[in-house]
KEZA-331639 format. One line per 2 residues: number of its first residue (from 1); their letters; for each residue z, y, x negated of C-alpha. Coordinates in steps of 0.05 Angstrom, whole numbers, plus 5000, padded with zeros to 4 digits. Last residue first. Layout:
<nodes>
NUM	A	Z:Y:X | ...
</nodes>
This chain:
<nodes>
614	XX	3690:4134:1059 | 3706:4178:1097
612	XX	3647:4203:1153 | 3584:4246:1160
610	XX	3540:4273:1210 | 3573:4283:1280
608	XX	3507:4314:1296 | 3470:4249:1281
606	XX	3399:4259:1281 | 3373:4218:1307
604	XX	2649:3954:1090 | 2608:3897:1104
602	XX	2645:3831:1096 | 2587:3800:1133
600	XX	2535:3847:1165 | 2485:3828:1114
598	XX	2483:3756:1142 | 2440:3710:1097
596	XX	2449:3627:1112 | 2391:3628:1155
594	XX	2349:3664:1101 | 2346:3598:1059
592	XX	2331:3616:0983 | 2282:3631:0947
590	XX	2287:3663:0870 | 2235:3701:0841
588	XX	2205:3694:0772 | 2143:3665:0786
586	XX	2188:3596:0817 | 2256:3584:0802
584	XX	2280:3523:0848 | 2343:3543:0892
582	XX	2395:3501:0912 | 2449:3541:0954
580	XX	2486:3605:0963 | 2505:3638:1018
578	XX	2578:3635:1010 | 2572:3684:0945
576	XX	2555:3734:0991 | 2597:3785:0950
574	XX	2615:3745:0883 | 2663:3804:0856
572	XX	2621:3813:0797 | 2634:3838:0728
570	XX	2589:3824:0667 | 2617:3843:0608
568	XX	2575:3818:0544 | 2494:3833:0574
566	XX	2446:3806:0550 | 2457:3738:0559
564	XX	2510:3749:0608 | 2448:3767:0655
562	XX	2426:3704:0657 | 2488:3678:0680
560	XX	2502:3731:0741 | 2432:3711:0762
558	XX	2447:3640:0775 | 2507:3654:0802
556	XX	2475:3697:0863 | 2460:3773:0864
554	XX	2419:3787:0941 | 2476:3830:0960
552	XX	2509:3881:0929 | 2590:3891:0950
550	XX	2607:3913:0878 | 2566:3884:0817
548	XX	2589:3918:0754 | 2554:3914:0681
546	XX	2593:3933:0620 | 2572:3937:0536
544	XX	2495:3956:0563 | 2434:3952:0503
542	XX	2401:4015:0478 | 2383:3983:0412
540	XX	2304:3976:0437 | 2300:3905:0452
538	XX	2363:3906:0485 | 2336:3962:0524
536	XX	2276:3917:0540 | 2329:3863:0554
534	XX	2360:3906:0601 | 2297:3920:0632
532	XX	2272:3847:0646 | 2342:3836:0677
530	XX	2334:3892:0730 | 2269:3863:0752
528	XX	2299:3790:0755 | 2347:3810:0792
526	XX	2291:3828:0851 | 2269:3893:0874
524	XX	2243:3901:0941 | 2214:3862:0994
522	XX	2143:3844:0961 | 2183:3829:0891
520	XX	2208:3778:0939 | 2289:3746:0919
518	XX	2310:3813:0938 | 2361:3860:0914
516	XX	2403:3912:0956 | 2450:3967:0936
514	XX	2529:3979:0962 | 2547:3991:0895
512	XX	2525:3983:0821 | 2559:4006:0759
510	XX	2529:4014:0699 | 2571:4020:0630
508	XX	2540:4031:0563 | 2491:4085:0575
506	XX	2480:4125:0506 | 2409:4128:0508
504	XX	2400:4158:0577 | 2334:4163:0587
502	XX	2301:4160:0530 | 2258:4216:0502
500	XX	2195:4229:0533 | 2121:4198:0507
498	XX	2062:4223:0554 | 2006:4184:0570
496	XX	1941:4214:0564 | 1890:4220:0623
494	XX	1890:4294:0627 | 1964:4288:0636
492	XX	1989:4216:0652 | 2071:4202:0684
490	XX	2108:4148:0635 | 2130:4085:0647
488	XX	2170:4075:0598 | 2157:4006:0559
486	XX	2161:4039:0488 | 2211:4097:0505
484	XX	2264:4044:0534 | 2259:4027:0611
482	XX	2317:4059:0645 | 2284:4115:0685
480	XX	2232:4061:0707 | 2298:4022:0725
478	XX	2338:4081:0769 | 2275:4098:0811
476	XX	2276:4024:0837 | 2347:4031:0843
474	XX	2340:4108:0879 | 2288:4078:0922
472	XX	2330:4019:0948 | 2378:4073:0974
470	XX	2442:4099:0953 | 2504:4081:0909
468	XX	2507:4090:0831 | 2564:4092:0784
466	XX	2545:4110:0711 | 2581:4115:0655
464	XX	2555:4128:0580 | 2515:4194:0591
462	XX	2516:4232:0528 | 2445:4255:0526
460	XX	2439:4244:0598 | 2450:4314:0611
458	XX	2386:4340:0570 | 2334:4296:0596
456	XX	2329:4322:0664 | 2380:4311:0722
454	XX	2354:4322:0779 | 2280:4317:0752
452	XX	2290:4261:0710 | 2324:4221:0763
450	XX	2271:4233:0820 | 2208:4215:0768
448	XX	2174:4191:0834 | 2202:4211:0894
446	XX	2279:4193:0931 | 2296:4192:1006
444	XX	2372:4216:1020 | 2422:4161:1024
442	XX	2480:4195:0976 | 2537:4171:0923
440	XX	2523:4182:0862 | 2583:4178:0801
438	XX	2560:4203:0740 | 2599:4194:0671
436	XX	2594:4227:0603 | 2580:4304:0624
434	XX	2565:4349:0565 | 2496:4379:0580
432	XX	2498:4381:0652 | 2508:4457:0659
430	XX	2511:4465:0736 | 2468:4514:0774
428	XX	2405:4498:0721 | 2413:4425:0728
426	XX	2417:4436:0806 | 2340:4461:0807
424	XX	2311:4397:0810 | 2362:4378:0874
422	XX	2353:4450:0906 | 2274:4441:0900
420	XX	2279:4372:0926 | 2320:4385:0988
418	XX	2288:4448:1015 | 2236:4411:1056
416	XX	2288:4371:1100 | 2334:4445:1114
414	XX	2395:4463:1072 | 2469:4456:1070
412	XX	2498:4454:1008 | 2564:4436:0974
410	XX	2583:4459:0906 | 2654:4434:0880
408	XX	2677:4460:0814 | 2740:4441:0777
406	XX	2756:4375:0800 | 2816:4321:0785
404	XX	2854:4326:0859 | 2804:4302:0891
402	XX	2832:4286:0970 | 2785:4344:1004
400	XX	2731:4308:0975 | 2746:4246:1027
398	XX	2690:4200:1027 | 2664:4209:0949
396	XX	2694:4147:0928 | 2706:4093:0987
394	XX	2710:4035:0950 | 2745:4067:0889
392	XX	2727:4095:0826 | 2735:4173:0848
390	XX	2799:4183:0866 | 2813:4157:0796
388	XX	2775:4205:0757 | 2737:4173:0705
386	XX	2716:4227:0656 | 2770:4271:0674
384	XX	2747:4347:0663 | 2712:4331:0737
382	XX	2654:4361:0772 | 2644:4357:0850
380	XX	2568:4360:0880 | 2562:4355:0942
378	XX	2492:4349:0991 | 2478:4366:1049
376	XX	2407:4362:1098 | 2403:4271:1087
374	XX	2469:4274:1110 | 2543:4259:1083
372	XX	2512:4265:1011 | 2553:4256:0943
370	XX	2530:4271:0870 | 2598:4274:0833
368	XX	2599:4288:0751 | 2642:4279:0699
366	XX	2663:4305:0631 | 2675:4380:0653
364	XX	2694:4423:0592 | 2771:4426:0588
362	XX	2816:4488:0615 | 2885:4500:0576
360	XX	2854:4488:0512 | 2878:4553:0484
358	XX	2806:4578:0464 | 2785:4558:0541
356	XX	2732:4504:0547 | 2661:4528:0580
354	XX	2640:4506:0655 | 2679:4545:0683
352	XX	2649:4612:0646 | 2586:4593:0673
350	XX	2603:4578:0748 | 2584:4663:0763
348	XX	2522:4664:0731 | 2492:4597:0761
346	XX	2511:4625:0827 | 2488:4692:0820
344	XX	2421:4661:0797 | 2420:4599:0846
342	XX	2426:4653:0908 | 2363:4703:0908
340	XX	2324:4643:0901 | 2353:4603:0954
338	XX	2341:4662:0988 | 2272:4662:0985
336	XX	2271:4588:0993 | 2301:4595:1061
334	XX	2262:4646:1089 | 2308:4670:1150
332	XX	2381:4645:1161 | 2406:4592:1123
330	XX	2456:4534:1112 | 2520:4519:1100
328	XX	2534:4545:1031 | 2607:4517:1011
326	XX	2625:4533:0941 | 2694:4512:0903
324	XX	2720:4531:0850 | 2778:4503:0816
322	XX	2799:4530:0742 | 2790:4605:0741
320	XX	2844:4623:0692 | 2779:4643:0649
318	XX	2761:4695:0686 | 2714:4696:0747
316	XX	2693:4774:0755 | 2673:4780:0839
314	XX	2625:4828:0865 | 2560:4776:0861
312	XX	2608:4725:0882 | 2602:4762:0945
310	XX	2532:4775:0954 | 2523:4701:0931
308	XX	2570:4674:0986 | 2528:4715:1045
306	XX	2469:4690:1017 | 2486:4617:1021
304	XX	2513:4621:1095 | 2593:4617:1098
302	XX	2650:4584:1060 | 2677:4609:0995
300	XX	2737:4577:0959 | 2761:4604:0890
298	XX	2824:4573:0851 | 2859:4605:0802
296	XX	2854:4674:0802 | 2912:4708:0752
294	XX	2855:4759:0716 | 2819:4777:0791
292	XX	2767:4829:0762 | 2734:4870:0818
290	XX	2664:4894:0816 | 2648:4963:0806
288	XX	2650:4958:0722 | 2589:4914:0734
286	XX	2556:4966:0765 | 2528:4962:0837
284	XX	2468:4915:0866 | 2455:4905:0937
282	XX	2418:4831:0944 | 2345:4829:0954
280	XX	2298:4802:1014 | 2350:4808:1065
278	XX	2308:4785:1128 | 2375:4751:1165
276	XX	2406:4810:1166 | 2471:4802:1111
274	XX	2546:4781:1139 | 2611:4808:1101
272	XX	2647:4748:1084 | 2702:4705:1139
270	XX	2667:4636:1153 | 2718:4610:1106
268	XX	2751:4654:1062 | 2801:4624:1006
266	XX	2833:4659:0947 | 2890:4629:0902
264	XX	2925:4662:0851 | 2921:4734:0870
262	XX	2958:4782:0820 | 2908:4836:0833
260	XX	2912:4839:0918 | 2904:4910:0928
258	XX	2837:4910:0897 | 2818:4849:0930
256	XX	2826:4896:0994 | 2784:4938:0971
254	XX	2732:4890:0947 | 2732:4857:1014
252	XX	2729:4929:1054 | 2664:4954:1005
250	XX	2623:4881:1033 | 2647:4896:1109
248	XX	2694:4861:1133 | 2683:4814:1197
246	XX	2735:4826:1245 | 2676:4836:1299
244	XX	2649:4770:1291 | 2708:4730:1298
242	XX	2747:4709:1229 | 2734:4627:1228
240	XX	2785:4620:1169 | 2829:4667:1123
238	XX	2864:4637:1060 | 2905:4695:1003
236	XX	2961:4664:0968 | 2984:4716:0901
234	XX	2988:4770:0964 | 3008:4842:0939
232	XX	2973:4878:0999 | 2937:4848:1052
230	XX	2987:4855:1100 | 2982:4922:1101
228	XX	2925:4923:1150 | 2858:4959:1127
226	XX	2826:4891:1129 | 2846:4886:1191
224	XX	2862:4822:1219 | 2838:4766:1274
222	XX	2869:4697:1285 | 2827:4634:1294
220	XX	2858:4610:1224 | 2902:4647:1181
218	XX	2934:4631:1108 | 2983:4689:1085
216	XX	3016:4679:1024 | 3057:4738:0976
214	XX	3103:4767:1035 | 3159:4805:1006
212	XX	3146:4869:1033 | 3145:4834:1106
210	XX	3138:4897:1156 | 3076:4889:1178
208	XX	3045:4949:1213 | 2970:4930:1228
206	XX	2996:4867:1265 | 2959:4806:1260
204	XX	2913:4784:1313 | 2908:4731:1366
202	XX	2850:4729:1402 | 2838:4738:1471
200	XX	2832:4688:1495 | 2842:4628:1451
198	XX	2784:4586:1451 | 2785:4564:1382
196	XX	2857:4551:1389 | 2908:4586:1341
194	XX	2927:4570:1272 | 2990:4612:1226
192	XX	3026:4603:1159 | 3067:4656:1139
190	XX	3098:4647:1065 | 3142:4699:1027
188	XX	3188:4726:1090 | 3253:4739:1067
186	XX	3255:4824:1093 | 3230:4810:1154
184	XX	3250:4877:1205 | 3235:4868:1270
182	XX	3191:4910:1313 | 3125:4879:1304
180	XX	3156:4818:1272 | 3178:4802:1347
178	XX	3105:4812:1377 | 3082:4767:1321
176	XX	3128:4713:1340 | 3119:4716:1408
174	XX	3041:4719:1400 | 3051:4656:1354
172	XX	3092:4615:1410 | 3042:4626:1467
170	XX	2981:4587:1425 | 3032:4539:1395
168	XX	3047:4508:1468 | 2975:4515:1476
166	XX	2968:4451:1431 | 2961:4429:1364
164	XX	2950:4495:1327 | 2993:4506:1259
162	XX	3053:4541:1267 | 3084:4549:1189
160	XX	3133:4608:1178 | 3169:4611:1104
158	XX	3225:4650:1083 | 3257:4668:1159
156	XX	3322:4693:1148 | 3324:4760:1187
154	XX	3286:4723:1240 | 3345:4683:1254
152	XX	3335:4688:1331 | 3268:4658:1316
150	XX	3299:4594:1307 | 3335:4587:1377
148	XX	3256:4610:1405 | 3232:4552:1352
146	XX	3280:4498:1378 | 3270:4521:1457
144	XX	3196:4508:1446 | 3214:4436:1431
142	XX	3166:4401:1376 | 3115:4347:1373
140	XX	3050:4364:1335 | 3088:4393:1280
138	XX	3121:4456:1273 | 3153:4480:1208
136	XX	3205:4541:1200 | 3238:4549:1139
134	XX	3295:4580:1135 | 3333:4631:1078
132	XX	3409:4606:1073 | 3462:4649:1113
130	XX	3505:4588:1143 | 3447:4529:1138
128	XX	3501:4495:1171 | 3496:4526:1238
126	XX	3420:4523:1237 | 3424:4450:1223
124	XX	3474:4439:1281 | 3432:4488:1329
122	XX	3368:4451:1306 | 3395:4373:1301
120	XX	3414:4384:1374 | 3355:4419:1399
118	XX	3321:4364:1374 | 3249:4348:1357
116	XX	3258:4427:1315 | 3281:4392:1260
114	XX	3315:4459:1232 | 3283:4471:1153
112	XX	3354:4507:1120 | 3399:4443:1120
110	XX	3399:4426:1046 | 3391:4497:1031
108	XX	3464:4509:1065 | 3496:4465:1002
106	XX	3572:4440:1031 | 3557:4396:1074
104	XX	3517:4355:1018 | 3567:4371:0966
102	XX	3625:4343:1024 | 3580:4288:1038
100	XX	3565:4269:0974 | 3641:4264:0948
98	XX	3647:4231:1003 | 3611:4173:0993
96	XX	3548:4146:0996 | 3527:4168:1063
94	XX	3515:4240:1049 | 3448:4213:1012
92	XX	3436:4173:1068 | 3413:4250:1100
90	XX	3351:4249:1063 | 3323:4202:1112
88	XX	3309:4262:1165 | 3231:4269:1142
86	XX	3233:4195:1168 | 3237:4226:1242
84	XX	3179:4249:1236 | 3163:4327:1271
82	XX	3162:4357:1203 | 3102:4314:1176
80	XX	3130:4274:1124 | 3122:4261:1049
78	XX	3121:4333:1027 | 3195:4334:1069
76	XX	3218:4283:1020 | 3200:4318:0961
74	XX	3244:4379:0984 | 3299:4344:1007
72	XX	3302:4304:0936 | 3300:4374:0907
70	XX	3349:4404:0948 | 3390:4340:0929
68	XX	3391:4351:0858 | 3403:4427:0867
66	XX	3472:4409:0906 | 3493:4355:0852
64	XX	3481:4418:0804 | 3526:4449:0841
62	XX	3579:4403:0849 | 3583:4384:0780
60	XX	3565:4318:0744 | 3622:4279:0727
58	XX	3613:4239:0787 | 3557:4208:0758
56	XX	3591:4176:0702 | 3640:4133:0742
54	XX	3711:4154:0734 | 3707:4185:0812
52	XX	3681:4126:0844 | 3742:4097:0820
50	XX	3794:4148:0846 | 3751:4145:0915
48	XX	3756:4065:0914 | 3827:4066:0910
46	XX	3850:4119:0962 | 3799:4083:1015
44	XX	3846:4012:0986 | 3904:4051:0996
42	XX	3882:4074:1069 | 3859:4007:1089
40	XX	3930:3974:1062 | 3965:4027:1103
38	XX	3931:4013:1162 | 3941:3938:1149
36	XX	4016:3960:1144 | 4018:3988:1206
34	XX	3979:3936:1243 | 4034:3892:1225
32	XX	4093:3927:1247 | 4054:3943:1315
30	XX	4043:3866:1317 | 4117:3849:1313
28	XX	4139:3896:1358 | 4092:3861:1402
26	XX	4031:3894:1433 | 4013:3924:1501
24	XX	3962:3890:1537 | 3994:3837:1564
22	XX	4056:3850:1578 | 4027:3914:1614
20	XX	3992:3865:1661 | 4055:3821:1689
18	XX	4074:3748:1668 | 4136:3721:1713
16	XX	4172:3674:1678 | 4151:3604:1699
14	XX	4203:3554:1742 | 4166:3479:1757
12	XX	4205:3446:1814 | 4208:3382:1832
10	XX	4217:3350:1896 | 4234:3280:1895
8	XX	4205:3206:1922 | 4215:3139:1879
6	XX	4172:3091:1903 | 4198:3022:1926
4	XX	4214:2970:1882 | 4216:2900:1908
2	XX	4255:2846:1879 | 4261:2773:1875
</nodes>
């Protein structure tokens, strides 16, 4: 038998010795290999350039690849405020390849409006603007170092825009204007400038200007003479909120117009020669006195309504007048005296835009725009279009400033017992004669016979669209107007009833928004009201083709499907259709749990190592 006993022996593993360097330093091998993938990179880099350059598009030449992207830049910065960062996203276009880059690099416009966010992006984009003209642009965030490392270029400023946001610009325009003062600006075509309401003292505009080139100047809060040279030449002429004692005197405007005879676009706001508040009559000259402004395009006055009839009163419109707009706001004195002493100059001077041009380059006015913010102003936009799209929506009327499609807009500003006589006598301001759709938008208190006086019987004589949102009284007002000439209700003269022609004969399309019906003839008017009146005009030939139903309440299915009978388009987006239930018809008025009624428901880095092969 035998035992085995463990085997015991030292043994030894040997390792060669591993150091850092060995690590990190490669092979021969590797090196080779990382050579060749180098070389396969750069051949396949050589490759795709050759082949980018047989496609079509890089046949077209550098310089008109260089106006393509100014114009891309250009749209782009319309898009954005200056201070976004997305008004930077032109620069993928130098990420294509390079072929772009080098154009892009290689076209100073490109980089001639510094993003002044950066000081950074503004010395590089300044750099490789090289000698193009600049544009400078603040927005609400900016670095006063960008603008003072802009202003060094004066010499190659084209455009200058410092709007106010904060007292930042409030220092930065008295700089400016303090350099211009003694520095020559021989580029300068657009200046651009608003200062705080409470700037002290105000900021004003150098009598010696030495831009000869400068052809628009818009102001706001600043202060100039109307002697200045400045106002010489301009095609872009917009001055707001002049103080008091930078007001020009009637004989200094028309001077200056004088100066001014290719002007394109004239705007004054709170800036006309001011009139005591007793003026009982307006001062008259020869017709050959007043000043004849053949390129005007666009016309916007702003002050008290006396003070904008003196000076339209001076003022030839031509026919290259196309937008005009009217702000009265308010009086001083007897206001129906010089409401009086207004509507004639008015009326005079909006005649010749209210005619078509013998070239057909201005259109007669096809629609109309009754809107009210309060129940003491009123506006009243015309359109050539007869359904302007701005003006279809929701929220029509809400933001005028955002029509693009008007010709004339009137806006008053009057006190409570003023408001009928300027809504009868609007028909004689504006020539109503040809208009084909209305569009109403107010909440001021309406009378008996409202819609024939405000609009009379002459401009519904081709009135086939009408959209209509206001108070109960201007629906309940709306269907006597609607009533055909048999079943009119008619106002009595020495106890005879009086026959008037139709209103509106040629209405084919009503549009209803915002109103109210009621189930009670003793709350208001009930669908059944409106129904007995289309069938009347039925009746008559004067039928609807279109009926609209947009957030009105008290319209349930049941009166949708009567009035399909008489009507063939019935449109209705079913507002408060949730509410309804089982209703018996009773007298001709529906009932229907209140409970279930809620009218609040549904109620209304820059990269300055830019660029890289491709």
């Amino acid at each position: 038998m035998f035992t085995s006993e463990p085997l015991t022996r030292d043994v030894t593993l040997s390792c060669p010795k591993i150091t850092t360097n060995s690590l990190t330093l490669p092979s021969k091998a590797q090196t080779e290999i990382d050579d060749e993938l180098a070389a396969l990179k750069e051949m396949m880099r050589s490759l795709r350039t050759r082949r980018n350059g047989l496609s079509p598009i890089s046949s077209i030449p550098p310089e008109i690849l260089g106006v393509i992207f100014v114009h891309h830049v250009q749209q782009t910065q319309l898009v954005y405020a200056p201070d976004a960062p997305a008004v930077l996203s032109w620069l993928k276009i130098g990420h294509v390849c390079r072929h772009w880059r080098e154009v892009a690099l290689g076209t100073p416009e490109l980089w001639a409006t510094p993003f002044l966010n950066s000081l950074q992006a503004t010395e590089e984009m300044l750099s490789r603007s090289k000698m193009a003209s600049l544009k400078l642009k603040t927005g609400r965030r900016f670095r006063m170092d960008c603008v003072q490392k802009t202003l060094m270029h004066i010499e190659r400023l084209q455009e200058v825009s410092l709007p106010f946001f904060s007292n930042i610009i409030d220092c930065c325009i008295p700089k400016f204007l303090d350099k211009l003062s003694y520095c020559s600006t021989p580029k300068l075509q657009s200046l651009c400038l608003e200062a705080g309401i409470k700037e002290t003292p105000r900021i004003a505009i150098p009598i010696s200007f030495p831009a000869p080139n400068l052809r628009s100047l818009q102001i706001k809060n600043c202060d100039v003479s109307w002697t200045s040279s400045i106002l010489t030449g301009l095609t872009v002429l917009g001055i707001k909120k002049l103080s008091p004692e930078c007001l020009p005197t009637l004989d200094e405007l028309i001077s200056a117009l004088r100066r001014m005879p290719a002007l394109h676009i004239l705007e004054l706001e709170d800036a006309l020669p001011t009139l005591p508040p007793q003026t009982i009559s307006l001062p008259r000259a020869p017709r050959f006195m007043n000043v004849r402004l053949s390129h005007l395009k666009q016309l916007h006055l702003a002050a008290k309504m006396l003070e904008v009839a003196n000076v339209l009163a001076r003022i030839e419109l031509q026919e290259s007048t196309t937008e005009i707009r009217l702000v009265c706001e308010g009086f001083s004195g007897n206001p129906n005296r010089q409401w009086n002493l207004s509507r004639p100059i008015i009326s005079r001077a909006l005649k010749s835009c209210f005619k078509a041009s013998p070239d057909k380059s201005r259109q007669v006015p096809r629609s109309i725009q009754l809107y009210s913010t309060t129940t003491s102003r009123i506006r009243l936009h015309s359109s050539t279009v007869r359904n302007p799209s701005s003006w279809a929506g929701s929220k029509f009327g809400m933001d005028p400033d955002s029509l693009a499609e008007h010709s004339v807009t009137l806006e008053f500003d009057f006190p409570d017992e003023m408001r009928r006589t300027i809504l009868c006598d609007i028909q004689k301001v504006v020539p109503l004669g040809n208009i084909e759709a209305m569009y109403f938008h107010f909440f001021f208190p309406c009378w008996d016979g409202f819609w024939t006086d405000v609009l009379g019987h002459g401009a519904t004589r081709n009135l086939a669209y009408m959209h209509m949102h206001g108070p109960r009284q201007a629906l309940e007002q709306l269907l006597k107007s609607l009533r055909s000439r048999k079943h009119s209700v008619s106002r009595h003269v020495n106890r005879r009833s009086q026959q008037r022609p139709i209103f509106a004969p040629a209405l084919s399309h009503l549009v209803l928004y915002g109103l109210e019906f009621s189930s009670s003839i003793r709350n208001g008017i009930r669908p059944s009201d409106l129904l007995d009146v289309l069938i009347d005009r039925v009746n008559e030939g004067q039928g609807l083709d279109h009926l609209e139903f947009i957030s009105t309440t008290g319209i349930l299915t049941r009166d949708v499907q009567l009035l399909r009978e008489v009507v063939a388009d019935v449109s209705w987006d079913e507002y408060e259709s949730s509410i309804e239930e089982d209703f018996d018809l009773d007298d001709d008025s529906y009932a229907y749990d209140s409970n279930y009624f809620d009218p609040i428901h549904n109620y209304y880095g820059f990269d300055s190592d830019y660029g890289y092969s491709s």
